[in-house]
C-alpha positions as CSV (number, residue, x, y, z in Angstrom):
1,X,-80.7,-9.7,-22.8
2,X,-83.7,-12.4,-23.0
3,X,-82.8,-13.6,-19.8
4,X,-85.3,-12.1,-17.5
5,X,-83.1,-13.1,-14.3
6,X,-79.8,-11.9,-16.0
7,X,-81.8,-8.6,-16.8
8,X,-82.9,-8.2,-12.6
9,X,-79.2,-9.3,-11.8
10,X,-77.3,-6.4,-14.2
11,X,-80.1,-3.9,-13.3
12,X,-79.3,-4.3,-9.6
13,X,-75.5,-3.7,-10.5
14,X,-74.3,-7.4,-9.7
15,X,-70.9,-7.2,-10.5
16,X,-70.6,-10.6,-13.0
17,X,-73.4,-9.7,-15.0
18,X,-72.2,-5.5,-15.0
19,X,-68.5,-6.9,-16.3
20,X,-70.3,-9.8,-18.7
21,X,-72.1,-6.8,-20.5
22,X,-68.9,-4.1,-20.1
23,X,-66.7,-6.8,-21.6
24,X,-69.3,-7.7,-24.6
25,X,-69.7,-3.4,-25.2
26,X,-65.8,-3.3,-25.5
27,X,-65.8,-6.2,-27.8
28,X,-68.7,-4.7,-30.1
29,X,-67.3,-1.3,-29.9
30,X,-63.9,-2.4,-30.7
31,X,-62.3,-1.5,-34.3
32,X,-60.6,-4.6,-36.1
33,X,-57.4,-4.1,-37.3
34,X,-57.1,-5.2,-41.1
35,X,-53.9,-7.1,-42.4
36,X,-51.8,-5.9,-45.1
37,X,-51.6,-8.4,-48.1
């Protein structure tokens, strides 16, 4: 979040940055699934 108008735009619940960051917390969140070898 270096982007000082990114930061105004997800603070004031605009709904692309509010699904930008929900979609980047799934992603970081998410467990990988290891293959068998």
């Amino acid at each position: 979040m270096r982007d000082p108008e990114f930061q105004k735009k997800y603070l004031n619940s605009d709904p692309d940055a509010l699904q930008k960051m929900t979609l980047a917390n799934i992603v970081l969140n998410s467990n990988i699934k290891k293959e068998k070898s």
